[in-house]
PDBQT receptor file of N, H, CA, C and O in Angstrom, charges set to zero:
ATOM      1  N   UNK A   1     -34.745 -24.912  59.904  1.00  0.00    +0.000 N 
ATOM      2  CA  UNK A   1     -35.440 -25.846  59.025  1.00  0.00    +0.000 C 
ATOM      3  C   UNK A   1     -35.912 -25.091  57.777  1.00  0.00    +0.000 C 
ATOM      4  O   UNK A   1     -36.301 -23.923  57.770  1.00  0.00    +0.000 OA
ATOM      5  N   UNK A   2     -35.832 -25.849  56.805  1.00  0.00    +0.000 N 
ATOM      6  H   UNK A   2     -35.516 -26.798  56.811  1.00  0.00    +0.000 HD
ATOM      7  CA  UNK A   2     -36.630 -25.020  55.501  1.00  0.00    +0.000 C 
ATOM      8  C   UNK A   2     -37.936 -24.893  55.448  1.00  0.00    +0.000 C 
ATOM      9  O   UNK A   2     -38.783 -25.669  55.891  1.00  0.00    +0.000 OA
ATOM     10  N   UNK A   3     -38.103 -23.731  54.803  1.00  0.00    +0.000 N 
ATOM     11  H   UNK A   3     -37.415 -23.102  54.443  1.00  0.00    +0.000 HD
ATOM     12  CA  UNK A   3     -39.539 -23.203  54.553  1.00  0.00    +0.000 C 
ATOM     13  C   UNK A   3     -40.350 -24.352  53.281  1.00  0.00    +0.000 C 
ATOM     14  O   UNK A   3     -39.915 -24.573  52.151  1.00  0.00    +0.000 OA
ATOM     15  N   UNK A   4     -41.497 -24.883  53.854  1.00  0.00    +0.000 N 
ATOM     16  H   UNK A   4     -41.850 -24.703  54.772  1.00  0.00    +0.000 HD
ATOM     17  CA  UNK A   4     -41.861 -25.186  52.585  1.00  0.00    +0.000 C 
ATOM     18  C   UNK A   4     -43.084 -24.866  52.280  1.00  0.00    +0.000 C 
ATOM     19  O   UNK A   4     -43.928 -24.801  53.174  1.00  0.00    +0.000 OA
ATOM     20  N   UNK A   5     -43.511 -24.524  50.528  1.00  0.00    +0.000 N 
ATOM     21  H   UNK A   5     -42.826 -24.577  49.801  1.00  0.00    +0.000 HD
ATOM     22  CA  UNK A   5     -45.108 -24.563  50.479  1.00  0.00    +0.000 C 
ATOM     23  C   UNK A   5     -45.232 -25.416  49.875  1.00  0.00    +0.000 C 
ATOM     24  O   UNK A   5     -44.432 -26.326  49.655  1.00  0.00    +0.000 OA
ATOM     25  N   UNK A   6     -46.573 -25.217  49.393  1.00  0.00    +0.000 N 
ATOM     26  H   UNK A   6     -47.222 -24.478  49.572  1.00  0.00    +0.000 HD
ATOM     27  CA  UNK A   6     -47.495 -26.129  48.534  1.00  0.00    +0.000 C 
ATOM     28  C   UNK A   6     -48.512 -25.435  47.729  1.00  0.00    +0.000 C 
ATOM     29  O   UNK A   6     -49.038 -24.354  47.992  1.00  0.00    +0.000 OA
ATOM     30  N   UNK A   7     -48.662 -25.983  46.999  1.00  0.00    +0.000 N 
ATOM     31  H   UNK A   7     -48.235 -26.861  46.786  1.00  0.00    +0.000 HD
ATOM     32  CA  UNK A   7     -49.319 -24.987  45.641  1.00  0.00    +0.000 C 
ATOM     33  C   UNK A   7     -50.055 -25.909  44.743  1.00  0.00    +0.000 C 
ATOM     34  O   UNK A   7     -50.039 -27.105  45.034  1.00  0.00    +0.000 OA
ATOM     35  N   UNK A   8     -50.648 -25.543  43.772  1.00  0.00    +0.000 N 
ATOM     36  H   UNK A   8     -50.661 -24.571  43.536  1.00  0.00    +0.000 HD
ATOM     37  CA  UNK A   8     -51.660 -26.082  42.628  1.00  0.00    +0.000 C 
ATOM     38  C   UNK A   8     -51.007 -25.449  41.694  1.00  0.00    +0.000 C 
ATOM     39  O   UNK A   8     -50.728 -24.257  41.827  1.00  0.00    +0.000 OA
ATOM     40  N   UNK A   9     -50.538 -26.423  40.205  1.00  0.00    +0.000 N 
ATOM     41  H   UNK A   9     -50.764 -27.391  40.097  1.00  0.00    +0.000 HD
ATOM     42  CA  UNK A   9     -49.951 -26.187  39.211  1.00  0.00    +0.000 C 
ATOM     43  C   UNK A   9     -50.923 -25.605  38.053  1.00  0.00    +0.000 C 
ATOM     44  O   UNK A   9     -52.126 -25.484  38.282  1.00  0.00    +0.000 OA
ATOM     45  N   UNK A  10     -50.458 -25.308  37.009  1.00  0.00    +0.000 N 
ATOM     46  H   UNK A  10     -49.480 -25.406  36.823  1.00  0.00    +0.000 HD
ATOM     47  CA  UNK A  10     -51.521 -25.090  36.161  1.00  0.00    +0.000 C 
ATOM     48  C   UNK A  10     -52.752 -26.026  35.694  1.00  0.00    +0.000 C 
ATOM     49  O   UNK A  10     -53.858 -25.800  35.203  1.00  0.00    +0.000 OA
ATOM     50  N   UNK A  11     -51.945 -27.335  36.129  1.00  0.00    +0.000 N 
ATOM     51  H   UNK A  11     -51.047 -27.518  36.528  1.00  0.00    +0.000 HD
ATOM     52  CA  UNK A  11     -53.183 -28.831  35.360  1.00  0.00    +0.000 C 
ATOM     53  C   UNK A  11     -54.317 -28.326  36.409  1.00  0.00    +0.000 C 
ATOM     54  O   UNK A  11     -55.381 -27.902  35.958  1.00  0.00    +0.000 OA
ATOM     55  N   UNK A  12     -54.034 -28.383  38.120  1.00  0.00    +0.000 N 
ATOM     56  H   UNK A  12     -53.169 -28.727  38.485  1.00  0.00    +0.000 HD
ATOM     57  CA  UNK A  12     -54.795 -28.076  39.187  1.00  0.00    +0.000 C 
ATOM     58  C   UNK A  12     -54.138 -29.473  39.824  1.00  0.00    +0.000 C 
ATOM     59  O   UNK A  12     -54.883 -30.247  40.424  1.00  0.00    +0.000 OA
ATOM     60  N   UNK A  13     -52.878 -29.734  39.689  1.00  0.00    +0.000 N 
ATOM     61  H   UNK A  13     -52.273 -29.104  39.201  1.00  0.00    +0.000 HD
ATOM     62  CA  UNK A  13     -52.294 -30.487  40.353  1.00  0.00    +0.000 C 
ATOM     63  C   UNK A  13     -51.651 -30.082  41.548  1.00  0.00    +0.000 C 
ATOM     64  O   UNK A  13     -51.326 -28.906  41.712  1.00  0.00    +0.000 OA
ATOM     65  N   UNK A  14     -51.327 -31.432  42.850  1.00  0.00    +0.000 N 
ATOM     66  H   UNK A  14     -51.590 -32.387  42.716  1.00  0.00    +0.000 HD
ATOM     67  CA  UNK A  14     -50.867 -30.385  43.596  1.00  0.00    +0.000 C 
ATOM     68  C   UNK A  14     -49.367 -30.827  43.711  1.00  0.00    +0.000 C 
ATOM     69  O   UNK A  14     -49.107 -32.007  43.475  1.00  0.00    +0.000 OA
ATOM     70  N   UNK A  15     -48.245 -29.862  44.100  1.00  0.00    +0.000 N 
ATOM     71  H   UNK A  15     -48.456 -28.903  44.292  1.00  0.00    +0.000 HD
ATOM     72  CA  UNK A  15     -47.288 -29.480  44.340  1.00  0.00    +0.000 C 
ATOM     73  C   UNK A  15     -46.376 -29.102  45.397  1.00  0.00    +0.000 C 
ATOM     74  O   UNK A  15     -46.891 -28.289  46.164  1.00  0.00    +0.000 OA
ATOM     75  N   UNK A  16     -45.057 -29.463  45.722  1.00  0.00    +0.000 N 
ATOM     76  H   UNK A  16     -44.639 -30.125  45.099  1.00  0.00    +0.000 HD
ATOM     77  CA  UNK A  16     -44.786 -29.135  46.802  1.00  0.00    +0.000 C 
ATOM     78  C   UNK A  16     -43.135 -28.178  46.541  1.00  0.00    +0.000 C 
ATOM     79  O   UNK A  16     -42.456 -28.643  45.626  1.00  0.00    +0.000 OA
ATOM     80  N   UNK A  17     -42.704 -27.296  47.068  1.00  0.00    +0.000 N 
ATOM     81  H   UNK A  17     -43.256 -26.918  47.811  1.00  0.00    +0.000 HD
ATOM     82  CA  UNK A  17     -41.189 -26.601  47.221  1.00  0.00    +0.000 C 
ATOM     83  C   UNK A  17     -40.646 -26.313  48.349  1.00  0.00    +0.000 C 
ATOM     84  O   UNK A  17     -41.168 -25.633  49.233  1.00  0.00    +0.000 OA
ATOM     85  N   UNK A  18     -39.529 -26.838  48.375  1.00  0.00    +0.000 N 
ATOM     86  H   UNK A  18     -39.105 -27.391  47.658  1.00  0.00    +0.000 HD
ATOM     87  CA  UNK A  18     -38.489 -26.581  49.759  1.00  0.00    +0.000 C 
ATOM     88  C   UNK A  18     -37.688 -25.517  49.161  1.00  0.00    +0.000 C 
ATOM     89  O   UNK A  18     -37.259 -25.655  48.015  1.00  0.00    +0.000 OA
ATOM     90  N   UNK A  19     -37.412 -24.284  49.965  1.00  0.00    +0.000 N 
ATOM     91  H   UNK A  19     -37.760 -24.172  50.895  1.00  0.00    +0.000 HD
ATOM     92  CA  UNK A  19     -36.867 -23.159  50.075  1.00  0.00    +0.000 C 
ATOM     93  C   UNK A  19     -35.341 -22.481  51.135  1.00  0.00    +0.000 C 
ATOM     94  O   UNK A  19     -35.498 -21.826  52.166  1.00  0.00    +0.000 OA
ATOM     95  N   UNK A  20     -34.878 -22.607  50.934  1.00  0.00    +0.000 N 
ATOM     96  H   UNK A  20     -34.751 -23.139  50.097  1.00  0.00    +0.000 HD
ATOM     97  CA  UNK A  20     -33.899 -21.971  52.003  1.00  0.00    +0.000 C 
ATOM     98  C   UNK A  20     -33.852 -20.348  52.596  1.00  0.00    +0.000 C 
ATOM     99  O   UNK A  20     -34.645 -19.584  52.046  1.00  0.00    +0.000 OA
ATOM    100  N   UNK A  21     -33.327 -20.002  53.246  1.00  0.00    +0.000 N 
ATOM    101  H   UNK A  21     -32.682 -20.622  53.693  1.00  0.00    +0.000 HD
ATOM    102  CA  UNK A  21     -33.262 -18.673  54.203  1.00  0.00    +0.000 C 
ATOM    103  C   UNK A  21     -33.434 -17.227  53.291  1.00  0.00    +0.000 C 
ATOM    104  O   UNK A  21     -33.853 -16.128  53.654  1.00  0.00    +0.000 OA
ATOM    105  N   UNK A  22     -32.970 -17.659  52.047  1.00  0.00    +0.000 N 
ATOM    106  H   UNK A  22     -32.630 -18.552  51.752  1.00  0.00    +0.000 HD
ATOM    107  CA  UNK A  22     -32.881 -16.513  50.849  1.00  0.00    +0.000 C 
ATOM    108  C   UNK A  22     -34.239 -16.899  49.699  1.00  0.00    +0.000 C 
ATOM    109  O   UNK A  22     -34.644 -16.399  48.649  1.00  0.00    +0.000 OA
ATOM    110  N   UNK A  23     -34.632 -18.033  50.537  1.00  0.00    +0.000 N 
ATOM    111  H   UNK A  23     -34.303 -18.440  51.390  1.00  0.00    +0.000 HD
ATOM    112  CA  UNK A  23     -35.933 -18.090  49.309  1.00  0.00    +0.000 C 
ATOM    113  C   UNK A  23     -35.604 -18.711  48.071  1.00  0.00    +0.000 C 
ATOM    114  O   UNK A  23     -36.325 -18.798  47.077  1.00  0.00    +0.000 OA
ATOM    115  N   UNK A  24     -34.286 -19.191  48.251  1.00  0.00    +0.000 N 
ATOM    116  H   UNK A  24     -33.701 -19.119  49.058  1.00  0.00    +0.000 HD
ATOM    117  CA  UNK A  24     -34.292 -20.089  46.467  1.00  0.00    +0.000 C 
ATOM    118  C   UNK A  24     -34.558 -21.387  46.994  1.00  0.00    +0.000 C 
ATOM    119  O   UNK A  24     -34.090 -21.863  48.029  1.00  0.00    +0.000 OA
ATOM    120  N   UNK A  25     -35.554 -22.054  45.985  1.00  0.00    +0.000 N 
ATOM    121  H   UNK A  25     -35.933 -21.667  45.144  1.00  0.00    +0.000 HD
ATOM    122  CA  UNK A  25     -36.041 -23.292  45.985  1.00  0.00    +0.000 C 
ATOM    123  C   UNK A  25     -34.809 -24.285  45.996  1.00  0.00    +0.000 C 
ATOM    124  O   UNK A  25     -33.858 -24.070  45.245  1.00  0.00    +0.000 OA
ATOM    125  N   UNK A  26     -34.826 -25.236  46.742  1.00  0.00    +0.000 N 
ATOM    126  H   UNK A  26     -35.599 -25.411  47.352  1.00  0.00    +0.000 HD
ATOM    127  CA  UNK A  26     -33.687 -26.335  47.515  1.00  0.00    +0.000 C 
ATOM    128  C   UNK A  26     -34.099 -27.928  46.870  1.00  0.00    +0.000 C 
ATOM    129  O   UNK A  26     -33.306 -28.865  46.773  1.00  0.00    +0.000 OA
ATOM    130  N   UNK A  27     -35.146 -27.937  46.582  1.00  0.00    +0.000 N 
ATOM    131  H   UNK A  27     -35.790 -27.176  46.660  1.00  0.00    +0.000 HD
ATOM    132  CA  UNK A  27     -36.036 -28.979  45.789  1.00  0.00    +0.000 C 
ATOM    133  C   UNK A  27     -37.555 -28.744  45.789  1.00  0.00    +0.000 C 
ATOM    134  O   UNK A  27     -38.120 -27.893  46.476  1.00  0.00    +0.000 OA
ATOM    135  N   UNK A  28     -37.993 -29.372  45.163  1.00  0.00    +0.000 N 
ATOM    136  H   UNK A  28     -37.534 -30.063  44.605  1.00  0.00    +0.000 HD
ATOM    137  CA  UNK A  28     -39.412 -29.769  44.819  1.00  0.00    +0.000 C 
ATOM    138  C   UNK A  28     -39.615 -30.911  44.531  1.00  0.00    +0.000 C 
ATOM    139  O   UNK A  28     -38.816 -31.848  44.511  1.00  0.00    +0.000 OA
ATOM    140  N   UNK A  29     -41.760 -30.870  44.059  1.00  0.00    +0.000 N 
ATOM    141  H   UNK A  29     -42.409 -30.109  44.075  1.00  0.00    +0.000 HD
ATOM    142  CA  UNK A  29     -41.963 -31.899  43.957  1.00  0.00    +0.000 C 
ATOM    143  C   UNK A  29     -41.883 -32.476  42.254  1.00  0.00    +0.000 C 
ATOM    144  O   UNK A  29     -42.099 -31.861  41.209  1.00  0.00    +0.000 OA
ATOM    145  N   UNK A  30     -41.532 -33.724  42.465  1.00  0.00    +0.000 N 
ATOM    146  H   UNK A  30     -41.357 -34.224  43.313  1.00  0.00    +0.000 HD
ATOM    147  CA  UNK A  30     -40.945 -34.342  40.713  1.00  0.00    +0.000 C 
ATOM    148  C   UNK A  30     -42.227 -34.645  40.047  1.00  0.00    +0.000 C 
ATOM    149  O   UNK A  30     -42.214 -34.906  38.844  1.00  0.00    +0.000 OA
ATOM    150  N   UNK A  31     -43.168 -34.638  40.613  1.00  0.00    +0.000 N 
ATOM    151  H   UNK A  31     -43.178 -34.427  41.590  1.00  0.00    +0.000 HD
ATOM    152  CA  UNK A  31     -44.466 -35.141  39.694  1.00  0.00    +0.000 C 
ATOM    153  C   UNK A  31     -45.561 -34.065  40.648  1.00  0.00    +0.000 C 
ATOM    154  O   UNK A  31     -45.200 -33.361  41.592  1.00  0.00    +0.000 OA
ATOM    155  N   UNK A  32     -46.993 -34.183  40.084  1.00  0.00    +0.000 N 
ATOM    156  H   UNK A  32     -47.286 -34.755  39.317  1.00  0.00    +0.000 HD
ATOM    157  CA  UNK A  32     -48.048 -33.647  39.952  1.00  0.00    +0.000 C 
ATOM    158  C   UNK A  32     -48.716 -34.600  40.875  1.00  0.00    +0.000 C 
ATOM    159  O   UNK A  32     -48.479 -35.787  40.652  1.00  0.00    +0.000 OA
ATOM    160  N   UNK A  33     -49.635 -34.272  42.032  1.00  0.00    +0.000 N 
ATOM    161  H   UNK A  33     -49.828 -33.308  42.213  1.00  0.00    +0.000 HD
ATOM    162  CA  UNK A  33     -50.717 -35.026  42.664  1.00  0.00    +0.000 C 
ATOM    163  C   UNK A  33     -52.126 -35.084  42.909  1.00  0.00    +0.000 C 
ATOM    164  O   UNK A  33     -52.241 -34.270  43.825  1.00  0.00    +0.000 OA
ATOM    165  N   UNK A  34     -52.950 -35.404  42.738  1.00  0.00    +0.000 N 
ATOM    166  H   UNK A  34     -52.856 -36.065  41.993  1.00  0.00    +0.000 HD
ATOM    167  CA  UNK A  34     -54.034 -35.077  42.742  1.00  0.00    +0.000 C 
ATOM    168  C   UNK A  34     -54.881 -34.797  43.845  1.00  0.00    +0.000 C 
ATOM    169  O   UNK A  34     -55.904 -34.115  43.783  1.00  0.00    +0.000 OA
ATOM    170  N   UNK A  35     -54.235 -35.571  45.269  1.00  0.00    +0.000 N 
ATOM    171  H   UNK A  35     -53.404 -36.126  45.319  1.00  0.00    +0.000 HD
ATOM    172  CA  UNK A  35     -55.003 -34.660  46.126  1.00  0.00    +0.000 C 
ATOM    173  C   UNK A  35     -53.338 -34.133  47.035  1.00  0.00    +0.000 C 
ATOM    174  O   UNK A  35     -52.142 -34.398  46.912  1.00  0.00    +0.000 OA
ATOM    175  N   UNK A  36     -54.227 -33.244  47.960  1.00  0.00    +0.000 N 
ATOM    176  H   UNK A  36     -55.198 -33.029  48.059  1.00  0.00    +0.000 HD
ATOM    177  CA  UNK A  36     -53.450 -32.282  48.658  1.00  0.00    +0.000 C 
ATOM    178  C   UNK A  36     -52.077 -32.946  49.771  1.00  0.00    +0.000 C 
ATOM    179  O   UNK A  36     -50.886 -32.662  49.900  1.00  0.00    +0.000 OA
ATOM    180  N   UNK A  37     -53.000 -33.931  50.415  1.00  0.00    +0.000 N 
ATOM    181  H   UNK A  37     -53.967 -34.162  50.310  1.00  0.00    +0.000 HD
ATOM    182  CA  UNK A  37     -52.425 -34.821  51.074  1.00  0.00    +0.000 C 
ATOM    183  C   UNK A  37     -51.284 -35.864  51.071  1.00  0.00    +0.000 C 
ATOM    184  O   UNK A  37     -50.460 -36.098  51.955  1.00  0.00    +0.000 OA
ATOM    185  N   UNK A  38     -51.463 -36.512  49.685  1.00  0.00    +0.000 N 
ATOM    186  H   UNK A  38     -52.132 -36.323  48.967  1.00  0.00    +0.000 HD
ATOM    187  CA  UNK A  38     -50.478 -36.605  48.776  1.00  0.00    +0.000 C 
ATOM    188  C   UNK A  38     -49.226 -36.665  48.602  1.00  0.00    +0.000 C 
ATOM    189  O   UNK A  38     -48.347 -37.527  48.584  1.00  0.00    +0.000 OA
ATOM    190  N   UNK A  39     -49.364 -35.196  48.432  1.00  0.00    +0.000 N 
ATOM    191  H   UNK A  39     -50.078 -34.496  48.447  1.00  0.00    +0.000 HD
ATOM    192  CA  UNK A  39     -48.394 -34.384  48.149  1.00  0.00    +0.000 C 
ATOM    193  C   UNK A  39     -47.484 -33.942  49.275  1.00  0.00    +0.000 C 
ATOM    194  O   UNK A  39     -46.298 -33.613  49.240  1.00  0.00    +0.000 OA
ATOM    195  N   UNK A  40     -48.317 -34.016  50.256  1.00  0.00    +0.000 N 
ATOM    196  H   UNK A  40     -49.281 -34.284  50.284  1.00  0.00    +0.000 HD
ATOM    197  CA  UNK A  40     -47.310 -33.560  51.638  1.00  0.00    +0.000 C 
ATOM    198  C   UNK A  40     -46.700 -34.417  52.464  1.00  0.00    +0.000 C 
ATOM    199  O   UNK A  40     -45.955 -34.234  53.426  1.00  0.00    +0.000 OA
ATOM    200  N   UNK A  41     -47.392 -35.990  51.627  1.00  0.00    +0.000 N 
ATOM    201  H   UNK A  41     -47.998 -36.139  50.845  1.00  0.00    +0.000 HD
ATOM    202  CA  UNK A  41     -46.887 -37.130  52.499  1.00  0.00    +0.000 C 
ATOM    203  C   UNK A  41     -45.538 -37.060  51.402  1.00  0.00    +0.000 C 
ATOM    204  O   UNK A  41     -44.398 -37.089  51.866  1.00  0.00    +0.000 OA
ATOM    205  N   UNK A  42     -45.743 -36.978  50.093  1.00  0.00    +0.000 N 
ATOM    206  H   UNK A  42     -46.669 -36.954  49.716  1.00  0.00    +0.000 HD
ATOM    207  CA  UNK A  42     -44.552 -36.854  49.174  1.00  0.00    +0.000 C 
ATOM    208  C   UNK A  42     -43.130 -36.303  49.796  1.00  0.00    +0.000 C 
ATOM    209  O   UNK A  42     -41.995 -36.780  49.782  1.00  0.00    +0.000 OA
ATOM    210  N   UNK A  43     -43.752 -34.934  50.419  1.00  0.00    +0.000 N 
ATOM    211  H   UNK A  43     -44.674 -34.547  50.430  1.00  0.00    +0.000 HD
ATOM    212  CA  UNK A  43     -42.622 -33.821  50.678  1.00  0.00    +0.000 C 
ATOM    213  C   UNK A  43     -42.128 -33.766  51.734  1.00  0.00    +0.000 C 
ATOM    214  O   UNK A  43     -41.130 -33.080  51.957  1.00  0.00    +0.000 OA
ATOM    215  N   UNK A  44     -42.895 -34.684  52.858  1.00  0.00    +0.000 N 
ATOM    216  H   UNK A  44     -43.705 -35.241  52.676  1.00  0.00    +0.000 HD
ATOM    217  CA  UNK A  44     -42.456 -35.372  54.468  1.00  0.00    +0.000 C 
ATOM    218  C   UNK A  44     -41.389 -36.688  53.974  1.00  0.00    +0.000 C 
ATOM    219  O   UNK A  44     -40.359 -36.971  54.586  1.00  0.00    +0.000 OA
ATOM    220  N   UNK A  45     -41.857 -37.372  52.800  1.00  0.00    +0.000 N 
ATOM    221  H   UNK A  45     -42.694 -37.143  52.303  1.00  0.00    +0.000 HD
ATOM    222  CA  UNK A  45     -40.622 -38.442  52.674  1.00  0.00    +0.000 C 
ATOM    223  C   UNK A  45     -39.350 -38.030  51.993  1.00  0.00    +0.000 C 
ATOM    224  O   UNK A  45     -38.336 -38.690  52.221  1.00  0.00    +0.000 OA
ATOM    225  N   UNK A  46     -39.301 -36.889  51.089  1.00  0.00    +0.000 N 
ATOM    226  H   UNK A  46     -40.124 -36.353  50.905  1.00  0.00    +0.000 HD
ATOM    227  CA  UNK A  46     -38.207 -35.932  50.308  1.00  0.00    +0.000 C 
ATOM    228  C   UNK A  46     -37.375 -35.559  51.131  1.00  0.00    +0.000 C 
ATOM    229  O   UNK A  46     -36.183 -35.623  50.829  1.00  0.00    +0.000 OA
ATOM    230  N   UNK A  47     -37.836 -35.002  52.564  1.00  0.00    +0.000 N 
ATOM    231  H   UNK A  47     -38.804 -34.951  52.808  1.00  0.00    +0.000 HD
ATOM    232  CA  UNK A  47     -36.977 -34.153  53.297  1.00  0.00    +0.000 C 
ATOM    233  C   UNK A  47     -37.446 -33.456  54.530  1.00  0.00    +0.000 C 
ATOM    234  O   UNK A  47     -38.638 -33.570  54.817  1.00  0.00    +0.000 OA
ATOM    235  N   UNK A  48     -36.824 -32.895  55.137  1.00  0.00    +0.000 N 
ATOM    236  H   UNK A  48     -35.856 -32.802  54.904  1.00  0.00    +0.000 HD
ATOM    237  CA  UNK A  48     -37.296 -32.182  56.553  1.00  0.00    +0.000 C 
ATOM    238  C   UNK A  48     -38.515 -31.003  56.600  1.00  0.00    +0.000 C 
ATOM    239  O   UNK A  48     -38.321 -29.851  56.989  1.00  0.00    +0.000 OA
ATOM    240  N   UNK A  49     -39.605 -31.453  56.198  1.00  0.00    +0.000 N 
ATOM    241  H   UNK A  49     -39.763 -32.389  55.882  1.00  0.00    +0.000 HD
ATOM    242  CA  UNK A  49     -41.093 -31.116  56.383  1.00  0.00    +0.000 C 
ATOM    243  C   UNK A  49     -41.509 -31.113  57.234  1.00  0.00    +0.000 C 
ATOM    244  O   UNK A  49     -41.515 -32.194  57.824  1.00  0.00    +0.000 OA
ATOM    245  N   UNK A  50     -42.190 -29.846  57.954  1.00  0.00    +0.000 N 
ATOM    246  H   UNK A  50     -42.185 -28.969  57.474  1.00  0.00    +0.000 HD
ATOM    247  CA  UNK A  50     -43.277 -30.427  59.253  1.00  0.00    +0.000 C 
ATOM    248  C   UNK A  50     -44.513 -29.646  59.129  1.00  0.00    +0.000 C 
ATOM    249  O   UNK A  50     -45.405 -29.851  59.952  1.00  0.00    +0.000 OA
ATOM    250  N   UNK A  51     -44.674 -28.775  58.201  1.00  0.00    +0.000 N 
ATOM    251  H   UNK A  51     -43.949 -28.608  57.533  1.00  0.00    +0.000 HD
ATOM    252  CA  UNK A  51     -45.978 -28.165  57.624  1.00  0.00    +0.000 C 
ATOM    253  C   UNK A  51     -45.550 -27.581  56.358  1.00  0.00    +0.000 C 
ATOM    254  O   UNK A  51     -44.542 -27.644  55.654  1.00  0.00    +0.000 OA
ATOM    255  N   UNK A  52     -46.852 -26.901  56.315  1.00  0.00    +0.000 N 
ATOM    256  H   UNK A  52     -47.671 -26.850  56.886  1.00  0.00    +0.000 HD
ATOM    257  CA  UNK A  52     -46.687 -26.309  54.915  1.00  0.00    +0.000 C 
ATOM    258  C   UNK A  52     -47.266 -25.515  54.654  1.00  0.00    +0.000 C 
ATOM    259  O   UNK A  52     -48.473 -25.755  54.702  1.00  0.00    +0.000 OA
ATOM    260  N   UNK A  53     -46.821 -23.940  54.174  1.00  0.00    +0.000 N 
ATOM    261  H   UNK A  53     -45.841 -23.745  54.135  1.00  0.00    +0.000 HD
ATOM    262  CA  UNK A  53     -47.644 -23.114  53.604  1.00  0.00    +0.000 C 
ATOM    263  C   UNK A  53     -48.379 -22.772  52.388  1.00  0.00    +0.000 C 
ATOM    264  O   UNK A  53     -47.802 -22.516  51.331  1.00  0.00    +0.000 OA
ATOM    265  N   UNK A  54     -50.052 -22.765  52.574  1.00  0.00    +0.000 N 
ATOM    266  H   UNK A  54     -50.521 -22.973  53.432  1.00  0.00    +0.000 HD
ATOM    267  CA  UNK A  54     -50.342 -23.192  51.113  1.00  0.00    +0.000 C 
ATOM    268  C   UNK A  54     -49.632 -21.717  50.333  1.00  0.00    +0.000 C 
ATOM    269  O   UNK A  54     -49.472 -20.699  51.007  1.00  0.00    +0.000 OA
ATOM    270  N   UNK A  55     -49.333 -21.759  49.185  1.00  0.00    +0.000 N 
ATOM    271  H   UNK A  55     -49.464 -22.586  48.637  1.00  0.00    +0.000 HD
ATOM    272  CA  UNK A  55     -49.184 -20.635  48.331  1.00  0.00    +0.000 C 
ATOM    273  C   UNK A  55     -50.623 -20.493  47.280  1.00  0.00    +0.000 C 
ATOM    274  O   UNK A  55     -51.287 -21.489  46.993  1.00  0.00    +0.000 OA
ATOM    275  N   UNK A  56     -50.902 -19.362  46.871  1.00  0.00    +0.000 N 
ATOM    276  H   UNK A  56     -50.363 -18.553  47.104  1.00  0.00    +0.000 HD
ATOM    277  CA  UNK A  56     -52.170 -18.980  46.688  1.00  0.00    +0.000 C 
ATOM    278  C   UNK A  56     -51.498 -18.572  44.979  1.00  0.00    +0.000 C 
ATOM    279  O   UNK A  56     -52.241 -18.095  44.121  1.00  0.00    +0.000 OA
TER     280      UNK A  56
């Protein structure tokens, strides 16, 4: 399964990226969210999500 995180953009929006085995991003998220939750319901309907690591 792909790796995914989640992150805060520069606005302080939040964000989501799907990654593959080598670490290149596979997709992301197309817009900016404002809360955390959001965003992960976003990235559970995009694709094969089942957590998420925040990125710092």
């Amino acid at each position: 399964m792909p790796k995914c995180e989640i992150y805060q953009d520069v606005k302080g929006e939040w964000r989501w990226r799907r990654t593959d085995k080598d670490g290149s991003i596979v997709d992301y998220s197309k817009q900016g969210f404002e809360s955390r939750e959001d965003c992960e319901k976003n990235g559970k309907e995009e694709g094969p999500c089942t957590s998420y690591r925040l990125v710092v």
